[in-house]
N, C-alpha and C positions, 0 to 999 in steps of 0.2 A: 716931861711925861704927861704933864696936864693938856698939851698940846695935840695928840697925837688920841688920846681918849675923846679929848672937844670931837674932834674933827671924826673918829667913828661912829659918835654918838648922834654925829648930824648928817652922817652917811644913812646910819641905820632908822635912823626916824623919815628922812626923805623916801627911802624904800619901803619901811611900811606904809608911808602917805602913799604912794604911789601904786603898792597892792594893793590900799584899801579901797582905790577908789577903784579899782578893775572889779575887786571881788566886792562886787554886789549882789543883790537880790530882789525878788519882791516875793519871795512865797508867803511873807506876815499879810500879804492882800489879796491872795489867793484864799489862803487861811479862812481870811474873813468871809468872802467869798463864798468856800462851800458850805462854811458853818448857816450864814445869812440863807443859802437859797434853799439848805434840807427844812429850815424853818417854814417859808414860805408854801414850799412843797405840803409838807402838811399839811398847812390851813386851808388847802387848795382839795386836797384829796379826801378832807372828811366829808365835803359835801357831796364826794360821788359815794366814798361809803352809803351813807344814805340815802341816794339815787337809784344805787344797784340793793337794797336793802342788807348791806352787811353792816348795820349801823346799832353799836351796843345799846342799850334800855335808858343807860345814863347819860349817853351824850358824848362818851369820853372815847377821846385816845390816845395810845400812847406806843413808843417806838424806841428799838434798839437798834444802832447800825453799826457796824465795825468797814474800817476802810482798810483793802488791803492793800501793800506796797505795789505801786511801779514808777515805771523810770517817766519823765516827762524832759523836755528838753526848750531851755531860753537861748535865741538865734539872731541875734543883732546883727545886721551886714553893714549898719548904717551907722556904725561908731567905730573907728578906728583902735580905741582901744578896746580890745576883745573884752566883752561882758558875757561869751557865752558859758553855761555850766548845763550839767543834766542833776536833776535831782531824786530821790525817792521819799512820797508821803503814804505817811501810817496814823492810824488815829479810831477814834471814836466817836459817832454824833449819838444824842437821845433827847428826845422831845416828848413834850403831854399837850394837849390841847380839850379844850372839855366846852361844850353849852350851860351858859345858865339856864337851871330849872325853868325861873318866875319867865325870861327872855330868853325862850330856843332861838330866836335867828342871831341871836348875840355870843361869839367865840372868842377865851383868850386861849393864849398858847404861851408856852416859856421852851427855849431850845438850847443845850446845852452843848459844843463840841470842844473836843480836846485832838490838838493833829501836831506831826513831829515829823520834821523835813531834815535829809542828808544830803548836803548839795557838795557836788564836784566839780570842777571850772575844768575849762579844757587848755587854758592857755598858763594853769599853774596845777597841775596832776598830784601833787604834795600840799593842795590846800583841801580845807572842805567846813563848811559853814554847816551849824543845827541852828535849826529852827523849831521854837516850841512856841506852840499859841492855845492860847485859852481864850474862850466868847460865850457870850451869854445873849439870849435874843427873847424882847418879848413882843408877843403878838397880839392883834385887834380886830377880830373879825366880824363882817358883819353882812347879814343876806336879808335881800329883799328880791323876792318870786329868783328871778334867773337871775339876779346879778352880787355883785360881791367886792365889799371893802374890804382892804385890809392893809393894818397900819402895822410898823414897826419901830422899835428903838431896842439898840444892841450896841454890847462893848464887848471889845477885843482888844489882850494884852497878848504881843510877839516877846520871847526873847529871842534874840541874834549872837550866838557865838560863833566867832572867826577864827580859823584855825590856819596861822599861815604856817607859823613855823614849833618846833617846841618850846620857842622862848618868847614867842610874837600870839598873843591873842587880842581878839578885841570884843567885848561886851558889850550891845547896846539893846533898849525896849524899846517897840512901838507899840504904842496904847491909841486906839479906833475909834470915835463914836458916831455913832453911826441914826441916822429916822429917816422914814420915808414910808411911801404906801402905795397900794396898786389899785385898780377895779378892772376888774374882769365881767364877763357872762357864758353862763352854760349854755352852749348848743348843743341840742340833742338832733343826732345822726339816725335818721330812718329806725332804729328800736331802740328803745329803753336803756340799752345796754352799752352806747358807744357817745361817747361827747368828744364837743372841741369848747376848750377855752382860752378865748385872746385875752388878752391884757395890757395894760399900761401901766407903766408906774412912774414915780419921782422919788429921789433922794438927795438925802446930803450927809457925807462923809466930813468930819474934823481927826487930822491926823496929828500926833502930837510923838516927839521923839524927843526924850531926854538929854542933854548936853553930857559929852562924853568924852575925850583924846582930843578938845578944843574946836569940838565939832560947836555952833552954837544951837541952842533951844531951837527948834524946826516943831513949827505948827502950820497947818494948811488946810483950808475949808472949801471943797469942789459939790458944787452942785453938780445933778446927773438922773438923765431918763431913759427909762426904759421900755423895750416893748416884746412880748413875749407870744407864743401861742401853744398850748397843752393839748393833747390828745389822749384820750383814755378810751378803754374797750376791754369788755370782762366778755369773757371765750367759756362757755357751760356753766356758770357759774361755779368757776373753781381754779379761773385763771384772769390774770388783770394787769393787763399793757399800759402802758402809758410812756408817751417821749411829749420833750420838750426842747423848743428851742427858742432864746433870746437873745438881745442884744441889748448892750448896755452902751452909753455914749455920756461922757461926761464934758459941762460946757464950759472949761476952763484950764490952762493947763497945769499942771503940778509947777509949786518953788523948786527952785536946786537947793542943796543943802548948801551950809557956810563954814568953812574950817579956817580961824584967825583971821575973819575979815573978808575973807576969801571964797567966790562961789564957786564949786565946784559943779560937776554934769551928774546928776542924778539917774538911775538906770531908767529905761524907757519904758514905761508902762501904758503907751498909748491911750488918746481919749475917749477910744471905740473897742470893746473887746465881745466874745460872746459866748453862746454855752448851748451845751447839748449835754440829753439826759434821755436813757431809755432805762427804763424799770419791765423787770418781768413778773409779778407774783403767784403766790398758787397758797389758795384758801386752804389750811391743813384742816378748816372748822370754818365755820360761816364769820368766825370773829376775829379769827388766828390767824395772820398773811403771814410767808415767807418771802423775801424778796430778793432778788440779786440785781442791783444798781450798776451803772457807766456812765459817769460822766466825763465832760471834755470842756477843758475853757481855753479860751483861742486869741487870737488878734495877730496885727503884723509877724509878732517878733515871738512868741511863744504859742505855744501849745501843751499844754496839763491835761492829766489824765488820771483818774480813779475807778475803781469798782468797791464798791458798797454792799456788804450781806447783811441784811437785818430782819426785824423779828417786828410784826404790828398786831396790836390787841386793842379791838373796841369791847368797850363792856360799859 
């Protein structure tokens, strides 16, 4: 009898090995992702407040965003074992950024998001993974005439639960940390009312994932730059465009993870990916934005997508 349980039990553990390495992810760095760049966004867009004069008395702003669901789709043709799934994110970003009185061209910022991913796999239609992620981001900004620092340091915890079957789950965290910084410059377009901002930036990501189902300790440190360019334009004063597009390229490639010894193929997350952002808003009050957000983050093997409504108040 002992025999015959051995031998299922090493059936059934080889099959869940073998799901688990198919059903993967990376929405935990996406996560991070959009929480990092609504941050960014802001410290970027209070100095056109102030350009375009909708800039509060104190210096301050602050921002509520809701992300609505839609579907996004990961597309690997280059792995044999099928990694592809489509997912759906829902969530919450909000941020404050404010000037020191004694040093107006001196800005911090603190960004808070919370996002919650439903992922379905195509080559197993009865599994499906949540993903929940929490981040925190704080920022350093700093202006001289046209140009602009700005530093960051941010942590992001993922939880990952795997839903293969009703008797098969798997639980694991990824925890992020994250610093880096940009500089930019404002170019003003024939009137007062339309800029472009390039930029550059550098970072470095340390990933860390807890040991779990004999997976071991996985930590990983990727430097990575970037290069970006912003467009903004306020229409009567009571409307304000702004898209953006970058690209990020990291110069190192990611570990495989280790299971008893053993490396296994880690899902592809490319060392090149990029983004795209177009914001609409409309002044309800010279201090009060309404906004409706799209963004897209991209590379070989995926493409993600959201829309963002949110609420902005200088004062």
């Amino acid at each position: 009898m002992k025999k015959p349980i051995a031998i299922m039990w090493s059936l059934w553990s080889i099959w869940g090995y073998s799901a688990e390495l198919k059903l993967q992810n990376n929405m935990s760095e996406i996560h991070k992702s959009i929480i990092t760049t609504r941050g960014s966004q802001q410290m970027r867009e209070q100095k056109i407040f102030e350009k375009i004069e909708k800039f509060g008395l104190s210096g301050s702003n602050q921002y509520l965003e809701g992300i609505i669901r839609l579907k996004s789709v990961y597309d690997d043709d280059d792995v044999k074992s099928n990694y592809d799934y489509k997912n759906k994110t829902a969530g919450f970003l909000m941020g404050t950024s404010s000037n020191f009185i004694k040093y107006p061209n001196l800005r911090v910022g603190v960004n808070y998001g919370y996002l919650k991913s439903t992922i379905r796999f195509d080559d197993s239609p009865q599994s499906k993974t949540k993903v929940r992620t929490h981040g925190l981001e704080i920022f350093l900004g700093y202006n001289y005439d046209e140009w602009q620092i700005i530093g960051r340091f941010g942590y992001t915890q993922s939880k990952n639960k795997l839903n293969v079957s009703k008797n098969y789950n798997r639980v694991h965290r990824n925890n992020s940390y994250n610093i880096g910084g940009e500089i930019g410059r404002y170019i003003t377009l024939g009137d007062k009312f339309a800029f472009l901002y390039p930029y550059v930036g550098i970072g470095y990501d340390y990933y860390r994932i807890k040991p779990y189902e004999n997976i071991s300790n996985y930590t990983d440190g990727i430097a990575s730059g970037d290069l970006g360019i912003t467009f903004y334009k306020e229409f009567n004063e009571k409307i304000l465009l702004s898209t953006d597009v970058s690209w990020n390229h990291e110069l190192d490639d990611r570990k495989n993870l280790e299971r008893d010894n053993v490396n296994f193929h880690r899902i592809e997350t490319g060392n090149s990916s990029g983004q795209f952002n177009v914001s609409v808003g409309y002044f309800y009050d010279p201090d009060f934005l309404i906004t409706v957000r799209y963004q897209g983050f991209f590379n070989q093997n995926y493409y993600y997508n959201l829309v963002g409504v949110g609420l902005s108040h200088n004062f």
